[in-house]
VMD Tcl script that draws the C-alpha trace (Angstrom):
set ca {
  {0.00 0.00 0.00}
  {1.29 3.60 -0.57}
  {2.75 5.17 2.11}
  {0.67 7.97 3.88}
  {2.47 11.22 2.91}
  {1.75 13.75 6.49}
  {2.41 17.64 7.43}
  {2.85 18.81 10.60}
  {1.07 22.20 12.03}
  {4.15 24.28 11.98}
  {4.65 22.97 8.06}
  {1.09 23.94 7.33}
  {1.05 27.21 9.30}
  {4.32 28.04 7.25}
  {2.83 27.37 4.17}
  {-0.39 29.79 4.59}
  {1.77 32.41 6.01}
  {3.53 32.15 2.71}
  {0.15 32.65 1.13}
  {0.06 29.31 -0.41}
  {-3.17 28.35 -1.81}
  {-3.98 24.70 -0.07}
  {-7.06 22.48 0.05}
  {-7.97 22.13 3.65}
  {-10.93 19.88 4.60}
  {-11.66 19.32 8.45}
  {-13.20 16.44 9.28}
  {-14.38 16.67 13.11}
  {-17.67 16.39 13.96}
  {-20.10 19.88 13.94}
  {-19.89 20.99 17.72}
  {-15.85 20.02 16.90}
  {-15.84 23.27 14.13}
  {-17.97 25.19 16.06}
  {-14.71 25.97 18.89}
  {-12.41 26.73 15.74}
  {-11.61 26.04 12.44}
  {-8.20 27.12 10.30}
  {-9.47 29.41 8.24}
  {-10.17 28.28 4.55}
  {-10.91 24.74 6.15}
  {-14.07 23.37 4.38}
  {-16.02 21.02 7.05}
  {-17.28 17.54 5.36}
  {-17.67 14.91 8.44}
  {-15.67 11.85 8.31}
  {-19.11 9.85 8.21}
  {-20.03 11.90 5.02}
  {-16.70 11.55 3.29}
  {-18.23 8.90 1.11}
  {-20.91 10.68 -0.33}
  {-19.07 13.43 -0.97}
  {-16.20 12.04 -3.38}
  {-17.55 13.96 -6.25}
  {-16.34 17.62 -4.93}
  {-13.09 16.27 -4.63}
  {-10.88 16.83 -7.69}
  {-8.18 14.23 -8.27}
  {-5.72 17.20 -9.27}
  {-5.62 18.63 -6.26}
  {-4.12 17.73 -3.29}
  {-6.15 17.63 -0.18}
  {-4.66 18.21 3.30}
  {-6.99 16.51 6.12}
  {-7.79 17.85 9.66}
  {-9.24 16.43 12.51}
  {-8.68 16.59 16.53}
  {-5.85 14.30 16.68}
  {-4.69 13.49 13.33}
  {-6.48 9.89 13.80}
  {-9.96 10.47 11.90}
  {-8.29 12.40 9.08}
  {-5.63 9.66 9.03}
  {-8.45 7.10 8.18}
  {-9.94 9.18 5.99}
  {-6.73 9.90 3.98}
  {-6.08 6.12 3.51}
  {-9.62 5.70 2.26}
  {-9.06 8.53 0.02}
  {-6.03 6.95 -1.05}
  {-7.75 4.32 -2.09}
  {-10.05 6.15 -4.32}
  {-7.14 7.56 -6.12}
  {-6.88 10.94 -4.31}
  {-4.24 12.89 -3.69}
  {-4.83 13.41 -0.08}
  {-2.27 14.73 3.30}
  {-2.64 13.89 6.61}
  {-2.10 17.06 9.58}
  {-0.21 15.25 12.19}
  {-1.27 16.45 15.31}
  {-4.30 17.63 14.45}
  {-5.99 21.05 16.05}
  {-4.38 19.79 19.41}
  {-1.43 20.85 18.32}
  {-2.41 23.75 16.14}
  {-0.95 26.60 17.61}
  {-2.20 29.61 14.30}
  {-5.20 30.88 14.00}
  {-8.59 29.79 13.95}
  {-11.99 31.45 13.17}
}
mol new
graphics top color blue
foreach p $ca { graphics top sphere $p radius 0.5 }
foreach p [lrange $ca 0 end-1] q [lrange $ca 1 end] { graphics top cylinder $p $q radius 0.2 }
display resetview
């Protein structure tokens, strides 16, 4: 199986001070969001990542967000699997230390 490629916070925090443009999907649950999302983050719920494979463009790469870095972890290898090009944030928002909105 292909390895899991990963960022970690700092990486990611680096990157959007930079001004990069990046794909940023959050997958917690809603009262998760509701303390704090980075901004740009779309929310779709792990449980609804299936059904929602269709707004995902196989161009782009996604990076994946959750609490811990677990959820979006499954999620990225499920991704994966679907031929996505798909980034796991280590950590999660536990160990995001930029801003949220």
């Amino acid at each position: 199986m292909e390895e899991m490629k990963e960022i970690t916070t700092d990486e990611l925090k680096n990157k959007l001070d930079a001004g990069e443009k990046l794909e940023l999907v959050d997958v917690r649950e809603d009262d998760e969001v509701a303390k704090g999302m980075i901004p740009g983050a779309k929310h779709i719920r792990m449980g609804t990542i299936p059904e929602n494979l269709d707004s995902f463009d196989k161009d782009k790469e996604y990076i994946m967000i959750c609490r811990s870095g677990n959820r979006s972890g499954q999620v990225c290898h499920y991704m994966q699997e679907q031929g996505y090009k798909v980034r796991n944030m280590v950590g999660g928002m536990l160990d995001w230390s930029g801003e949220t909105k």
